[in-house]
N, C-alpha and C positions, 0 to 999 in steps of 0.2 A: 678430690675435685668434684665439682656439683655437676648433673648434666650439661647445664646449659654452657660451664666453661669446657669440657667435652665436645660437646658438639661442634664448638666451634674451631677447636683446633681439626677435630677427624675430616671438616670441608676444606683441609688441606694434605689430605693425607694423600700420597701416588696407591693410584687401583690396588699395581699389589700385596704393597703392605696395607692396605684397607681391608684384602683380601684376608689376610692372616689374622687380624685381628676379629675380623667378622668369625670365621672358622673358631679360633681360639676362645668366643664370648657366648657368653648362654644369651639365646634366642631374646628371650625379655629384658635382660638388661641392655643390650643393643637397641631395641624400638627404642627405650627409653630415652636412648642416648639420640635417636633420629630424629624422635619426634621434635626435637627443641631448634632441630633446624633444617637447612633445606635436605629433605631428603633428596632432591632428585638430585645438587649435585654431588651428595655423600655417595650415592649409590650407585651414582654412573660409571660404568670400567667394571664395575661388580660382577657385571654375567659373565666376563669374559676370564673371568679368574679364580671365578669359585666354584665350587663343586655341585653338582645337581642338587646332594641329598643339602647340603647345606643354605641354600636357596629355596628348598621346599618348606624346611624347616620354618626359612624366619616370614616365608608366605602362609604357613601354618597357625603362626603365631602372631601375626602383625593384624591389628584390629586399626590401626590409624588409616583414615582417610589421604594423610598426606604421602605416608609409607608404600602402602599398598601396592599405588599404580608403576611406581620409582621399580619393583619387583617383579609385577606381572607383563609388562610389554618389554620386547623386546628393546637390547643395547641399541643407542642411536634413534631412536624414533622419537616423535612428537610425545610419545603418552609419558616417557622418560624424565622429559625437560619442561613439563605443564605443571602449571599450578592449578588445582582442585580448588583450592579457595576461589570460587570467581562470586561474582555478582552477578545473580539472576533474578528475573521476577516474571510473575506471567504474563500472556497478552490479554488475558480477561480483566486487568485489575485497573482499578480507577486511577486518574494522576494522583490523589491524595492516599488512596492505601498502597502505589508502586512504591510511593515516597516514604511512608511507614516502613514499608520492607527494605526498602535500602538501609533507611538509618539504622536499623536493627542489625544488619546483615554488614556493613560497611568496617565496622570495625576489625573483622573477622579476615575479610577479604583482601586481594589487593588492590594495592589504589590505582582508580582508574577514573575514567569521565567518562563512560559508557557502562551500562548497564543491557546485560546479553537477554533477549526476550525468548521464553521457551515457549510449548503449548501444555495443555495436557497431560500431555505423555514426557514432558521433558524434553522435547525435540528443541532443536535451535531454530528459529522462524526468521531471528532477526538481533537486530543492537539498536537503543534509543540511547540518544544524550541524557543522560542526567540533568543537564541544564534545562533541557525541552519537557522534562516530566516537572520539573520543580518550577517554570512558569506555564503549565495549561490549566486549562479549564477542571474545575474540583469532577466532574463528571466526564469530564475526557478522559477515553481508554487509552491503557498503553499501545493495543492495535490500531488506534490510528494515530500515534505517535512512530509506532516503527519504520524503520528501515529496513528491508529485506537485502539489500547487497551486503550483507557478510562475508567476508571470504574467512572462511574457515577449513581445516584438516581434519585426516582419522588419526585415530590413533598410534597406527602402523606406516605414519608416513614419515619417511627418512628425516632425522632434524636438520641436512643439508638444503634438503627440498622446501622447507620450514621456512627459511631465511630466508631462501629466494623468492617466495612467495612475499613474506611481509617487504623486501625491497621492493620486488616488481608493483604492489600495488601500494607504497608508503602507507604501509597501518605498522604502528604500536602494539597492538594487541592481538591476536588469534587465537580465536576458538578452535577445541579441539571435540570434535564427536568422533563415538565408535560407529561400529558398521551400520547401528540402528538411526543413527542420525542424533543419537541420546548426547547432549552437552556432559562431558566429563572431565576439561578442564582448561584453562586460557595459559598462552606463550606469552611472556611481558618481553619487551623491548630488550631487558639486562639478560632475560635466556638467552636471549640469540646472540648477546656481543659475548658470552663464554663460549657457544658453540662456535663461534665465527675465527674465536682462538683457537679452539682447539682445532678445526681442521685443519684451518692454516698453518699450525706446528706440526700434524699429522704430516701434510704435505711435505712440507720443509724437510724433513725427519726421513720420508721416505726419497726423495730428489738425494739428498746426500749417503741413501743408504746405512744409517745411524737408527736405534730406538730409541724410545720414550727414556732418555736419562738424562739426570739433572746435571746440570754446569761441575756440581762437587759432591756428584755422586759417588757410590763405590767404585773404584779401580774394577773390580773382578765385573762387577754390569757394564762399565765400559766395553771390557776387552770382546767379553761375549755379545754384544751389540754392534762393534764395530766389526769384528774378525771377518765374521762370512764374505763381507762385500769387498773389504780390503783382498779376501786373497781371489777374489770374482777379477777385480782389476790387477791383482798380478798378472793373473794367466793372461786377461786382453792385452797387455803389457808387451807380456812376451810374445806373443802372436805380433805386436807390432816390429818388436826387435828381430822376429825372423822375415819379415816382411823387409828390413833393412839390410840383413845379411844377404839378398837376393843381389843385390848392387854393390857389394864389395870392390869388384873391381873397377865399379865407374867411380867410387867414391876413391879407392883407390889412386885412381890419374887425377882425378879432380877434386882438390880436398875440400874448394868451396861448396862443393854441394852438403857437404856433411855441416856444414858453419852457416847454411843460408837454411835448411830443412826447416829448425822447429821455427818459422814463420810462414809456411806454408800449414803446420799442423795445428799452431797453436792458435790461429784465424779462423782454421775450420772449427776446431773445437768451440773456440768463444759464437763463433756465429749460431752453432748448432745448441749449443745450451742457453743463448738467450729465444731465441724460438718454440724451443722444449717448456723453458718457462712461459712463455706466453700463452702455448697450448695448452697443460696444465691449468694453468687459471682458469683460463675461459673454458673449459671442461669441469672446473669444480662448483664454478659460477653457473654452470648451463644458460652460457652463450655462445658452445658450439656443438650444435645438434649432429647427428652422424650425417644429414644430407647437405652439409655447407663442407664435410673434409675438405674434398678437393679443391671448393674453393681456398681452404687455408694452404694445401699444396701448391698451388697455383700462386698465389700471395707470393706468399716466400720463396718458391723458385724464382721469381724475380726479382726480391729485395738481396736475393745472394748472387743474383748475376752482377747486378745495379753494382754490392758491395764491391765483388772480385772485379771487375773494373776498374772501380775507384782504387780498391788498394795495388791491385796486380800491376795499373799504371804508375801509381807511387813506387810501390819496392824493385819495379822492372829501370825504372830512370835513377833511384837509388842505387844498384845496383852496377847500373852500366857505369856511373859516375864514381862511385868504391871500387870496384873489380878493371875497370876499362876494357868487358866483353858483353858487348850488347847482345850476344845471341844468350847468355847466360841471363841477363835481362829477362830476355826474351820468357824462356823456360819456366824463369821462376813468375812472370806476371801472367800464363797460362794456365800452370800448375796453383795458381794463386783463384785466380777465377773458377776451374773445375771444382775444388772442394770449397769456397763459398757458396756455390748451387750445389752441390751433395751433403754441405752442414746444414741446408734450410728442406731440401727433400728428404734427409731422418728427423733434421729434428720436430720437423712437422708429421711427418710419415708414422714413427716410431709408436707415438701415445697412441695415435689413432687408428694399428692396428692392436698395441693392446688391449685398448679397449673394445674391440670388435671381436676379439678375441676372449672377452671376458675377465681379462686383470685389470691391473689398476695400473693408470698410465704415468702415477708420480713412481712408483716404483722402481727406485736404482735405474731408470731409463737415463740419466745421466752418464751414468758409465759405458755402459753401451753405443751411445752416438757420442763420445769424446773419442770413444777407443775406435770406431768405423771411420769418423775423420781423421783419425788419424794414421791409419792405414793408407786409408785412398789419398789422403797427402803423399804419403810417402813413394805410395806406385805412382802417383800423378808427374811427380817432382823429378824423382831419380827415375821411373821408366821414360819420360819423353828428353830426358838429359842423357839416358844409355843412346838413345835416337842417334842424337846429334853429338854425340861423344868427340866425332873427331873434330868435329868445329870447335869445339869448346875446348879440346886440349889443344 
């Protein structure tokens, strides 16, 4: 197989076994294999799976331009997911020699309608249209063609932060310099819609508590992917079931309460995990900073007052109409309302002390407030029915 049908299959290869094969290949036949395509997304997932000495190695060995930087900066960052090929030319140069240097340079690079303007020293100063160099004046400079509003990044800037910057200000392109200001290499539009997947499977991935495995992946990576969390929610499980056994004997006299329950838990839970989702997002998207939480607390303590209302009067008049005990009504459209404001004060609360906390707020935070709602259902429901026990018998 030639490289360049290599290469193309290894930009679908999963990190790990990228990993093994990297380890398992001499140092120079690998570049070889990289150079023929993107390295940055052959090599992404790389740091986090291979071995120090074996990453020293192929930065020992890698002379490619494209290789290089995919190597030296950190997993997740702008310098990771940039293309080095860009197009530059200086600010001293006339419209007729900028335009020499593109055509020369244009093949090589990616395609774009702007050309990034350095000084000097290689510094980024600015971006001209291509179009604007290719109708001025033969003796007009590229600096007084420039544009100085660039928005550009460093190198070490998270590739989540990346995205959000090219939405918040609708650009296509971004420039990437190091700490010197030195141009070292441009984001296209298609970097960021593979980052924009990947986090977003990140997220998903961790909301359900699952790893990075394929649909028809191996059995034995399933089981070890899925197990930790599965047996995370047994235990909360059973902390709910002893939470039930506390009411035996109301459930006991009254067998409706045990036949009306998972509608008081399984509202809270829905409520609580579409909240968690929204908080999630708008925390990956950064558009909710840490001094807007409580307004998000605040939010949805009232969209789950609003809910348990709405539904607590449905299932209370359902109820009275099914059973013919309006005080049971009663219980279950109170018990109904309490935990749709305690599903929207975790699932709002939750992310946002992990994150204050320093974890990551997509993480298995779903099990945790499915299994907290459903507790306080169950105390809500059966403790204020022990209350009024003998009305209800």
């Amino acid at each position: 197989m030639t490289y360049q049908a290599t290469a193309k299959v290894f930009e679908y290869v999963e990190p790990d076994e990228a990993a093994q094969t990297v380890a398992s290949s001499a140092p120079r036949l690998l570049i070889n294999v990289l150079n023929k395509t993107n390295a940055a997304v052959a090599t992404n997932g790389l740091h986090d799976n291979l071995g120090a000495q074996t990453v020293q190695a192929l930065e020992a060995t890698a002379e490619s331009p494209v290789l290089t930087p995919s190597l030296k900066y950190g997993h997740h960052t702008a310098g990771t997911i940039m293309n080095p090929k860009f197009l530059a030319v200086n600010r001293n140069l006339t419209a007729v020699l900028a335009l020499d240097v593109i055509r020369m340079r244009a093949r090589y690079a990616v395609a774009t309608s702007y050309a990034l303007v350095l000084d000097e020293e290689e510094k980024l100063v600015g971006h001209v249209a291509i179009v604007d160099i290719a109708l001025a004046r033969h003796k007009q400079t590229v600096d007084e063609l420039c544009r100085a509003d660039v928005v550009s990044v460093t190198v070490d800037t998270d590739q989540e932060e990346c995205t959000r910057i090219m939405q918040r200000y609708n650009v296509n392109e971004l420039p990437v310099v190091d700490a010197n200001g030195v141009l070292r290499g441009i984001i296209m539009g298609d970097d960021v819609l593979d980052v924009l997947k990947e986090e977003a499977t990140e997220d998903m991935y961790r909301l359900a508590g699952v790893g990075h495995e394929a649909v028809f992946g191996p059995l034995s990576g399933a089981l070890k992917s899925r197990l930790p969390w599965l047996g995370v929610n047994l235990a909360t499980a059973f902390l709910a079931a002893l939470a039930i056994g506390l009411f035996e004997t109301a459930i006991g006299r009254v067998v409706a309460l045990a036949v009306l329950l998972p509608l008081v838990t399984s509202q809270g839970g829905m409520g609580g995990i579409q909240t968690l989702t929204l908080a999630v997002r708008s925390m990956a998207l950064g558009e909710l900073p840490s001094t807007q939480g409580m307004k998000l607390v605040s939010r949805e303590l009232m969209l789950g007052a609003a809910h348990g209302l709405l539904f607590g009067l449905l299932v209370g008049i359902a109820t009275y109409a099914w059973k013919g005990d309006y005080m049971l009504g009663v219980v279950l459209a109170v018990a109904m309302l309490g935990n749709m404001v305690i599903a929207g004060l975790t699932g709002a609360g939750v992310p946002l002390l992990l994150r204050k906390a320093g974890h990551d707020p997509a993480v298995s935070s779903a099990v945790f407030i499915t299994t907290f709602t459903d507790i306080m259902g169950i105390l809500l429901f059966l403790g204020i029915a022990t209350v009024v026990i003998e009305r209800l018998a």
